[in-house]
Backbone bond lengths (Angstrom), bond angles and torsions (degrees), N, CA, C in turn:
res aa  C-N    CA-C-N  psi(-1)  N-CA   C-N-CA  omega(-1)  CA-C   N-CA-C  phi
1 X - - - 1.449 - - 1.524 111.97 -
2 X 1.440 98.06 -10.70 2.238 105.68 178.80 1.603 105.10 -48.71
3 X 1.733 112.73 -39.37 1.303 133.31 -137.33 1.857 89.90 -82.34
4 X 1.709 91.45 -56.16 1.412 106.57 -169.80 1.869 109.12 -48.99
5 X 1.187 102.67 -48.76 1.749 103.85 179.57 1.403 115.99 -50.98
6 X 1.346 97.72 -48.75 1.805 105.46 -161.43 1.992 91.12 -68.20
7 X 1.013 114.53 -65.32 1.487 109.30 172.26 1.319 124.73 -41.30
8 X 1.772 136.60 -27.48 1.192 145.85 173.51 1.344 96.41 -67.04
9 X 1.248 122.99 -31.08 1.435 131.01 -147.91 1.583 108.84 -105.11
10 X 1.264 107.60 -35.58 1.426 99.39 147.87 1.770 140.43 -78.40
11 X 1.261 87.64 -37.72 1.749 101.49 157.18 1.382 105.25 -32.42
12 X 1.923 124.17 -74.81 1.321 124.20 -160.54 1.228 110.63 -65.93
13 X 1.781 108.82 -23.71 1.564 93.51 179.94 1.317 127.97 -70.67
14 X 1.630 107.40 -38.64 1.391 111.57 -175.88 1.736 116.47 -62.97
15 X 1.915 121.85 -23.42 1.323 133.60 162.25 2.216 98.90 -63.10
16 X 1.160 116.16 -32.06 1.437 102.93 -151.61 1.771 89.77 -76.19
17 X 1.766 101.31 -43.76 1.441 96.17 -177.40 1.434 118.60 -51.64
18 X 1.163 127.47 -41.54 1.104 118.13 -178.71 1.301 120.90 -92.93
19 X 1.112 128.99 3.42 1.973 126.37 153.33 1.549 100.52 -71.91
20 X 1.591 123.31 -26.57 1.145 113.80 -176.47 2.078 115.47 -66.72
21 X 1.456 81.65 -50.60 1.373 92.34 167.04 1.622 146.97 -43.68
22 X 1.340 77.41 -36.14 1.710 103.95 172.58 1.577 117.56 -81.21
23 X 1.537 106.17 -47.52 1.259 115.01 140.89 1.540 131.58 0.98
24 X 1.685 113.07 -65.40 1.062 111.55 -142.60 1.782 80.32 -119.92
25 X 0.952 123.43 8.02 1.399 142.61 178.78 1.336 90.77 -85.94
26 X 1.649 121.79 -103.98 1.467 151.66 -172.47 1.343 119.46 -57.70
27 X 1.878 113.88 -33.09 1.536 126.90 -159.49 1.505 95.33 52.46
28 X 1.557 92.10 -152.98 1.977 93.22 -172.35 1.528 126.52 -98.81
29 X 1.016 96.02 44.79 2.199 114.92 172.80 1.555 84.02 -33.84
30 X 1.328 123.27 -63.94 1.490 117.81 -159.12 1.723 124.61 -66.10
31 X 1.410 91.41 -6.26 1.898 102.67 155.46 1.869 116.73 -74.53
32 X 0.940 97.34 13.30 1.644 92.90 167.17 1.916 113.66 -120.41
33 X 1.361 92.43 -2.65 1.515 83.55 169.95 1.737 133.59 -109.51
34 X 1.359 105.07 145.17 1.650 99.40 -153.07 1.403 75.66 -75.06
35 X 1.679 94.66 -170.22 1.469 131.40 -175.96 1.152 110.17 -65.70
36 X 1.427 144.43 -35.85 1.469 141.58 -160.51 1.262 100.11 -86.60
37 X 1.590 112.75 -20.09 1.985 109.67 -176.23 1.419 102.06 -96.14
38 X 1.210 137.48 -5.74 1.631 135.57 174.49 1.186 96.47 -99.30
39 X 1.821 126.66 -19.41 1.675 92.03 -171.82 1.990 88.46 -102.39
40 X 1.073 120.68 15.98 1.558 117.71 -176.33 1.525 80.62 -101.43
41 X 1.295 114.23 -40.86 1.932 95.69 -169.98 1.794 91.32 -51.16
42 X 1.533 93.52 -78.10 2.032 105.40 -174.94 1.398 108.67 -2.87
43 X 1.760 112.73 -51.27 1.447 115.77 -160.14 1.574 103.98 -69.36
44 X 1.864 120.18 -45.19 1.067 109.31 -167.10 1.288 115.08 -65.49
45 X 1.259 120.12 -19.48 1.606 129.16 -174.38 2.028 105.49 -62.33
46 X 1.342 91.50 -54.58 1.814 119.57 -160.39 1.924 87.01 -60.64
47 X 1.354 129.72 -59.42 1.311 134.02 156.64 1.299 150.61 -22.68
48 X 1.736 83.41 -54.28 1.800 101.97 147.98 1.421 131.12 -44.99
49 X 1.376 99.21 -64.93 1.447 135.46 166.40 1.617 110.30 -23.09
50 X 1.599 84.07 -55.45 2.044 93.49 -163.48 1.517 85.62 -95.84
51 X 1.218 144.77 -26.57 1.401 135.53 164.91 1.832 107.96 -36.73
52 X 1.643 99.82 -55.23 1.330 112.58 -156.38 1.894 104.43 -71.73
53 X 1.288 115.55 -37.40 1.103 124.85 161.97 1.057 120.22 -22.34
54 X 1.743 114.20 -92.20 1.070 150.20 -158.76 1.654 93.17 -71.66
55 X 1.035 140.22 -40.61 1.625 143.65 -166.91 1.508 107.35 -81.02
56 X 1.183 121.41 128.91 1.174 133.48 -174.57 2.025 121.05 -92.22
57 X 1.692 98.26 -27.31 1.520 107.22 158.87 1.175 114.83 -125.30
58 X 1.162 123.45 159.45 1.908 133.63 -166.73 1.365 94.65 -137.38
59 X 1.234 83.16 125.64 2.086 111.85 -177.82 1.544 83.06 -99.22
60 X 1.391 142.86 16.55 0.991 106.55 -179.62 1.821 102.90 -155.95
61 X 1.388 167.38 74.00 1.260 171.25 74.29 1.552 95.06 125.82
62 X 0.689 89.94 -98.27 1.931 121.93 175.31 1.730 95.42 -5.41
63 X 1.422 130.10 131.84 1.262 134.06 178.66 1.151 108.70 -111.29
64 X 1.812 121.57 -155.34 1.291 129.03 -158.18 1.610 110.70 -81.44
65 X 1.486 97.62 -33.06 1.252 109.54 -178.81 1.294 125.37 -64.32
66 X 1.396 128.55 -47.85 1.528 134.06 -173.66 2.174 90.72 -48.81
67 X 1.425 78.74 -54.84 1.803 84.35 -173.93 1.592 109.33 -52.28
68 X 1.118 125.71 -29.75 1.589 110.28 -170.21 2.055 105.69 -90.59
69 X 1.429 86.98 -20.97 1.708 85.80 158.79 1.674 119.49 -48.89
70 X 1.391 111.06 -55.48 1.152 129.17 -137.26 1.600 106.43 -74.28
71 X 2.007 90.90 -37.23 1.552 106.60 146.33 0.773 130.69 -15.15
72 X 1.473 102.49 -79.26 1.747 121.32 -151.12 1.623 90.97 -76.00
73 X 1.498 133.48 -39.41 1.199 116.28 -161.52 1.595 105.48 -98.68
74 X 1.224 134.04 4.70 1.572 115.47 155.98 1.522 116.32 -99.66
75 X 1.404 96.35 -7.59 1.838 107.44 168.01 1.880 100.90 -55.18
76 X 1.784 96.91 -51.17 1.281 91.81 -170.39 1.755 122.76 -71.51
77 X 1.371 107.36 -27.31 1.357 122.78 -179.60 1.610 94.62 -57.24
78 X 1.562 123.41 -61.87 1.498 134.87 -168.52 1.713 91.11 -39.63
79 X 1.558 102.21 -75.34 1.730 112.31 -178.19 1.860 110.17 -14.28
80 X 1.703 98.70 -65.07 1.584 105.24 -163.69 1.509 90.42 -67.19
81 X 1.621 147.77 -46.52 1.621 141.72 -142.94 2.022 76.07 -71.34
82 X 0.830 134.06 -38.32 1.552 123.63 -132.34 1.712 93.43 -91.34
83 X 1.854 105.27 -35.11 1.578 104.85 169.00 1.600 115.78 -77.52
84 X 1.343 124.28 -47.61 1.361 142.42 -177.26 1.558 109.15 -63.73
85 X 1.425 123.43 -53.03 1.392 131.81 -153.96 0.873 135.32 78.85
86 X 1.574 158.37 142.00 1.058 163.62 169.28 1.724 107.59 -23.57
87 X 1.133 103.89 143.68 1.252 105.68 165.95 1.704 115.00 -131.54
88 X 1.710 111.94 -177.88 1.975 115.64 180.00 1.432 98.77 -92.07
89 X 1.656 109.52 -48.72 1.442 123.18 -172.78 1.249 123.88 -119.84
90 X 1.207 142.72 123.47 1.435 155.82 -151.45 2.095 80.06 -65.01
91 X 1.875 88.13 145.21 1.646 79.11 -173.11 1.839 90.10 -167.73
92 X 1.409 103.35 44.64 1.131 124.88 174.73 1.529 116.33 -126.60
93 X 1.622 129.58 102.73 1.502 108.02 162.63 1.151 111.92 -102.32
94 X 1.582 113.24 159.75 1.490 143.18 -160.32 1.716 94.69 -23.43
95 X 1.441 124.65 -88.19 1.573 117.76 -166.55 1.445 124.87 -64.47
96 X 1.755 115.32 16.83 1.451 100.64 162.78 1.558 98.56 -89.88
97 X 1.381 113.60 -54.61 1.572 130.12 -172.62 1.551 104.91 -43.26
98 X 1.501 124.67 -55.14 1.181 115.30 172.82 2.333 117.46 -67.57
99 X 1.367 95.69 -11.53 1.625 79.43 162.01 1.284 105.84 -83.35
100 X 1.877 135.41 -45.66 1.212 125.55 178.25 1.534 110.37 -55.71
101 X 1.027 115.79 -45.55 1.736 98.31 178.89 1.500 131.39 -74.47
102 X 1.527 105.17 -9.61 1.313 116.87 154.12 1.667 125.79 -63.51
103 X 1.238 102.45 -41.46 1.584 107.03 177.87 1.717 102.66 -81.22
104 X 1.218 119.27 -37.96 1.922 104.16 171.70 1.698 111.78 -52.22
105 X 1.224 91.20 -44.83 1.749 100.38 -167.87 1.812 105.66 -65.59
106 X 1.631 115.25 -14.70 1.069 97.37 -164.11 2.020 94.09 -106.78
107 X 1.055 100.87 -30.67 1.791 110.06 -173.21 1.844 85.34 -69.14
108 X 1.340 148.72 -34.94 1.224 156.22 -176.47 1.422 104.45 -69.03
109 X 1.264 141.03 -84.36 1.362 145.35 156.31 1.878 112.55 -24.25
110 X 1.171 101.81 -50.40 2.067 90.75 167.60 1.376 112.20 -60.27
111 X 1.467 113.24 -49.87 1.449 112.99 169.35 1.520 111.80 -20.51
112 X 1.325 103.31 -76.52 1.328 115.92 -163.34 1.330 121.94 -67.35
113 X 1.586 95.34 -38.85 2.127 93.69 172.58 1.834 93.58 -51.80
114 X 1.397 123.21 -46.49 1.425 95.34 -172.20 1.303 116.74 -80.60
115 X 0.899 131.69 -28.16 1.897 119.38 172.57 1.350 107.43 -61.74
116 X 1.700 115.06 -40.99 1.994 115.74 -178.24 1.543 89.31 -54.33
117 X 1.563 136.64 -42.59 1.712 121.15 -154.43 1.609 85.58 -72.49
118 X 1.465 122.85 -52.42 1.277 124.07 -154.78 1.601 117.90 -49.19
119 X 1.723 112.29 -48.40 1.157 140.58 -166.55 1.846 99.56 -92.56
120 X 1.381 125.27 -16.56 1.333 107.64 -168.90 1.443 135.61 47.10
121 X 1.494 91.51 53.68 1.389 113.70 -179.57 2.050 124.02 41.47
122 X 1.441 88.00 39.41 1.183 82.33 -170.93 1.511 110.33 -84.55
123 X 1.209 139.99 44.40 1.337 159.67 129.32 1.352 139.54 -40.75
124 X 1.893 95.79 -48.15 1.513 119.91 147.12 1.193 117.69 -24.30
125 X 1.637 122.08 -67.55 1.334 132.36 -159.85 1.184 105.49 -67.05
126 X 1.416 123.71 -38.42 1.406 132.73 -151.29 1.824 108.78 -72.99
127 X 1.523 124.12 138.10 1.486 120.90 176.09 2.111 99.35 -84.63
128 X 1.659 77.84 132.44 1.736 96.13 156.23 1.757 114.83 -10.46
129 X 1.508 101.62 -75.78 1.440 112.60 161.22 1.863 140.58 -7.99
130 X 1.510 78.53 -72.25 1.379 96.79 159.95 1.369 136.07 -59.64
131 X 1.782 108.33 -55.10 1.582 126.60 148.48 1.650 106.12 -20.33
132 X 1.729 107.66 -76.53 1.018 116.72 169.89 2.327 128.61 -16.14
133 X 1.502 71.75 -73.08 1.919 80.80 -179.98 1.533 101.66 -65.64
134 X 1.445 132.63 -42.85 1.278 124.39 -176.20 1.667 111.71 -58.91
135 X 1.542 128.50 1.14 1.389 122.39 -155.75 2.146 66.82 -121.31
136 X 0.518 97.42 -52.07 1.826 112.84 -167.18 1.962 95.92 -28.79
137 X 1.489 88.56 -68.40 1.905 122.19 172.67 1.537 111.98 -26.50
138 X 1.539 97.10 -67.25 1.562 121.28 173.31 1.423 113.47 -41.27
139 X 1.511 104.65 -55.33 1.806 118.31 -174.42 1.826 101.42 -48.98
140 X 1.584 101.64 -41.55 1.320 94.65 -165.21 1.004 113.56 -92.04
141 X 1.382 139.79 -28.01 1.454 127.22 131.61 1.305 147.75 15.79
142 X 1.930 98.39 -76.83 1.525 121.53 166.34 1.922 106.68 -68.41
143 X 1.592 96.02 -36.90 1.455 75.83 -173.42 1.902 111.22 -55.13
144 X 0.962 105.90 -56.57 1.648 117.50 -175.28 1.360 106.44 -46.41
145 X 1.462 131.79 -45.08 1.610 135.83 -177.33 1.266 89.44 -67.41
146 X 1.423 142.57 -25.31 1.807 124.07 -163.16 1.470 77.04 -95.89
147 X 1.597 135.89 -54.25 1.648 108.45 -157.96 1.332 97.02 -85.99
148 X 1.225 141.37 41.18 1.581 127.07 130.02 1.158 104.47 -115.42
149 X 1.321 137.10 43.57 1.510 152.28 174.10 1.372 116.49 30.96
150 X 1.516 110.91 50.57 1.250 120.78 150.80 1.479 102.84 109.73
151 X 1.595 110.33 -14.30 1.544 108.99 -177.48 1.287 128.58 -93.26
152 X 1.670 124.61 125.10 1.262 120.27 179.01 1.419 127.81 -120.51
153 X 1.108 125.05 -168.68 1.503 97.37 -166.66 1.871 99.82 -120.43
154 X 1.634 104.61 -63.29 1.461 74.73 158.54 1.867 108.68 -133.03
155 X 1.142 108.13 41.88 1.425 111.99 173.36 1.342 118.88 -88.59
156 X 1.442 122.57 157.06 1.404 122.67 160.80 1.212 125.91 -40.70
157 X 1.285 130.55 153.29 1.747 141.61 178.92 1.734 94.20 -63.81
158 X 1.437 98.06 168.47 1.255 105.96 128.77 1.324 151.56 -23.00
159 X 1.342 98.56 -69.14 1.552 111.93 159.18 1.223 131.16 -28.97
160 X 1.505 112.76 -60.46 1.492 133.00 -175.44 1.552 94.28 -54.54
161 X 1.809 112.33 -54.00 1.300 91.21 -163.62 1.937 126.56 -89.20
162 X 1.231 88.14 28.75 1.296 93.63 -155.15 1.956 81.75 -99.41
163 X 1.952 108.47 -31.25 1.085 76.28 178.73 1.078 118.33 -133.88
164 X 1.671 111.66 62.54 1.640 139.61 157.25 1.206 102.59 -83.13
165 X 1.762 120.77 -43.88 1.630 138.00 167.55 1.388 107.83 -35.80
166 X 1.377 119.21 -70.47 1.295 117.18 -171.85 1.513 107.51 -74.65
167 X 1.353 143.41 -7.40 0.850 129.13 179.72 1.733 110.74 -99.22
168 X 0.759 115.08 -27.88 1.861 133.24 150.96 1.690 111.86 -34.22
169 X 1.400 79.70 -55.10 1.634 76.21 -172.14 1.657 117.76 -85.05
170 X 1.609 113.33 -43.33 1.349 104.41 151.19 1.907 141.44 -35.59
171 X 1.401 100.07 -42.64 1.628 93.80 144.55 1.353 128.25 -64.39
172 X 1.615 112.23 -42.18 1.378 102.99 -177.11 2.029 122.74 -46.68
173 X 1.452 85.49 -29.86 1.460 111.77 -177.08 1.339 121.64 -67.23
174 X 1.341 107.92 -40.76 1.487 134.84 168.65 1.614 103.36 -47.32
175 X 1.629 111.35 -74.43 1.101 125.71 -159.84 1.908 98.58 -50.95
176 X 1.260 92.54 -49.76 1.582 110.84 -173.63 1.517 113.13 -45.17
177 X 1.306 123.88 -42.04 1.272 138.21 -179.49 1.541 104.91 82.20
């Protein structure tokens, strides 16, 4: 499991660098959008994904990977809107957002070292693909927990699934090399 961290750990970095980037591009435009427009972004990404799969020619460059970034980093944006809240005017610069997305990425990754001990990395085995539909599952999930406005009866939050999502896709990433 030494192997699994250090690789999780590069995964988030190479997603952190580039929220940073964008960051300093956009700042935080993406603090004005509720939850139903980050998990419709999530979906178009998760779609792509299984578009790109299943599709045998690409009208378009860009592979599986850019998309499973894009995942992991509005998973994390969703994470901070759900502690922070919505906002009118973006009211985040670059080194607060990257401490909040440091602490999602890190309470997200413990998650998983304990389900990876629980499950014995049985993730390994699993194809991209699959990763894929299990992030797909999730989407539809959250969608249904937002149209009963957040209430469930005895299922996980949001939260949880927001960061099974990012952790889905960080294997996917893994596998991907």
């Amino acid at each position: 499991m030494q192997d699994t961290s250090k690789q999780y750990d590069a995964v988030i970095e190479e997603c952190r660098s580039l929220f940073i980037k964008k960051m300093s591009d956009y700042g935080s435009a993406w603090r004005i959008l509720r939850l139903p427009s980050l998990t419709d972004q999530i979906f178009i990404k998760a779609q792509r994904i299984r578009q790109l799969q299943e599709n045998e020619v690409r009208k378009v460059e860009e592979g599986e990977k850019s998309e499973f970034i894009g995942i992991i980093n509005y998973s994390i944006m969703a994470l901070i809107q759900l502690e922070l809240g919505v906002v009118e005017n973006p009211d985040l610069n670059t080194e607060q957002a990257t401490v909040l997305y440091d602490k999602h990425s890190t309470i997200t990754k413990e998650l998983m070292m304990n389900k990876n001990h629980d499950y014995g990395e049985a993730w390994r085995e699993m194809r991209v693909s699959s990763l894929t539909d299990l992030i797909l599952q999730k989407l539809l999930r959250v969608k249904q927990i937002e149209d009963n406005k957040g209430k469930t009866i005895v299922s996980e939050g949001i939260d949880a699934n927001y960061q099974d999502m990012i952790n889905y896709a960080v294997f996917a990433m893994i596998h991907l090399g």
